[in-house]
C-alpha positions, 0 to 999 in steps of 0.5 A: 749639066745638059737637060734630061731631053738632050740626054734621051737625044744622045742615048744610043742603047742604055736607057737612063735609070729612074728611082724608085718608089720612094713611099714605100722605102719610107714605110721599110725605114720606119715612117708612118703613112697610114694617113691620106697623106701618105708620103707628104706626111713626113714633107711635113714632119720629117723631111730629112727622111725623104732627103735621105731616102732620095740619097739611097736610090741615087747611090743605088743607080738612078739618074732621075730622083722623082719628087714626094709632090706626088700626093701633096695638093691644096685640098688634102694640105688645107685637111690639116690646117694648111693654106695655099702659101704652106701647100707652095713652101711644100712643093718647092721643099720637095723638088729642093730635097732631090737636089740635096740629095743629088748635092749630097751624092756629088760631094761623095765623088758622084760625077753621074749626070743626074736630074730632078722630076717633079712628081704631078699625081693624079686627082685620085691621089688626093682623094685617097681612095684608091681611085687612081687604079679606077679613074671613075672621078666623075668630073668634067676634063675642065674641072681636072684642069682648074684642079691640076693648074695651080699645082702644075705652075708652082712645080714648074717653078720650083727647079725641077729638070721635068714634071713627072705626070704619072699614074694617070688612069683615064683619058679625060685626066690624061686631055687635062694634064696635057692640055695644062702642060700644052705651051708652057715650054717646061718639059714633062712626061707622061705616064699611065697606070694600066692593067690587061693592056688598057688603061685602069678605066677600061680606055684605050692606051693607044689614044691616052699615048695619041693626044700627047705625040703633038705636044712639044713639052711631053719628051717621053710617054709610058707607065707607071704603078702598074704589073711588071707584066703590063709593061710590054702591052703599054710599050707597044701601044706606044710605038703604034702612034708615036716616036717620043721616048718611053718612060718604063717604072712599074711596080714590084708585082705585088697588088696594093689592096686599097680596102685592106691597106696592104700589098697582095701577091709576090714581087717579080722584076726580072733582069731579063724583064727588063732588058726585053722591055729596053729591046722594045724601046724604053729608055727610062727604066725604074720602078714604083711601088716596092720597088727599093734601092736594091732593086734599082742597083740590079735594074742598073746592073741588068742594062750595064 
């Protein structure tokens, strides 16, 4: 199997198809993520709903499993009586749980190429306070780097194809992260939460874009958890200052209302949506929050 970079290299028209959002296909097939956890929850209960959970949207249509590492950290594991060894033990099971998965689909006669991102949360992830739609941390671009470190050196060890950097919401989280990433030669994308065409603190995407064109690791840049109707601006702030491929998978359209815990709005993901933004350069296209396996199956259909 090639990697997923020399693969962007050779795709001439049809962008590759991304999963989609895997917390919340656990939340309609009956699990429990109301606490801080989240979807590192059942890592720790019940693992094989997420094994199977990444078979559905593999048989959907993607060709990229993205990892449930997103909301695992050390602080938020430590909450629940769990040392560094167990937070480790985690992060590798959730990396081998996509390619059990990808195991599983192949043994059905699967003979897609199909890869492993490994999902590097924000800081507000942990905090589980809705915080990584604001990206008002209050902490120092060094304290996000000591933060992120150990969790960025055990993903890249754990048999991933990439590090899934997403749903970052600020520019001094946005300088950690790349700088962390920054000579370690494992490849990674970045991907932004944004809303009205800046990033969710208010800054510029542009130069959240800017400071990764130099960095050799990062081999696509874009957004993530964010209005289907935010994706064309981010598209565009892009291409203004880099060539690197675009990594394209928002949300269904519905608004999470972190105070309430519930999701707001009516979902849109158009197919005519999605081949605009795959007119304007994307080449991984998929979703995130509510975004199912049948959603992936028509976003797959809409770039045959």
């Amino acid at each position: 199997m090639g990697t997923l970079a020399s693969a962007l290299a050779r795709t001439t028209g049809r962008p590759i198809v991304l999963d989609g959002g895997l917390g919340t296909l656990l939340e309609q097939r009956g699990s429990d993520l109301s606490s801080a956890l989240w979807s590192a929850r059942m890592l720790v209960e019940q693992p094989g709903l997420i094994r199977s959970a990444h078979r559905e949207f593999f048989a959907a249509g993607a060709s990229v499993g993205i990892s449930s590492s997103y909301q695992v950290s050390y602080e938020g594991l430590r909450s629940i009586g769990l040392d560094t060894a167990d937070t480790n033990r985690l992060l590798n099971l959730s990396v081998a749980l996509v390619a059990d998965a990808r195991s599983d689909v192949a043994a059905d006669g699967d003979e897609r190429e199909l890869w492993i991102a490994a999902s590097v949360g924000p800081y507000g992830a942990m905090l589980a306070d809705g915080s990584e739609y604001r990206g008002d941390y209050g902490r120092t671009v060094d304290e996000l780097r000591a933060w992120h470190r150990p969790r960025l050196e055990q993903l890249a060890t754990a048999g991933a194809d990439v590090l899934a950097i997403e749903t970052i919401p600020c520019l001094a989280e946005t300088e950690a992260v790349l700088a962390e990433i920054d000579g370690t030669g494992f490849p990674a994308w970045l991907s932004v939460t944004a809303a009205m065409g800046r990033l969710r603190s208010g800054e510029s995407l542009a130069d959240a874009f800017a400071m990764a064109a130099d960095v050799p690791e990062i081999i696509a840049v874009g957004i993530n958890c964010s209005d289907p109707l935010d994706v064309a601006s981010a598209i565009e702030a892009a291409r203004s200052v880099t060539d690197k491929p675009i990594v394209v998978y928002p949300n269904s359209g519905e608004q999470w209302d972190a105070k309430n815990r519930r999701w707001m709005g009516n979902a849109g993901f158009p197919a005519s949506l999605v081949r605009e933004w795959v007119t304007s350069g994307a080449a991984l296209v998929g979703g995130c929050c509510r975004v199912g396996p049948a959603e992936i199956t028509a976003v797959d259909a809409a770039l045959a």
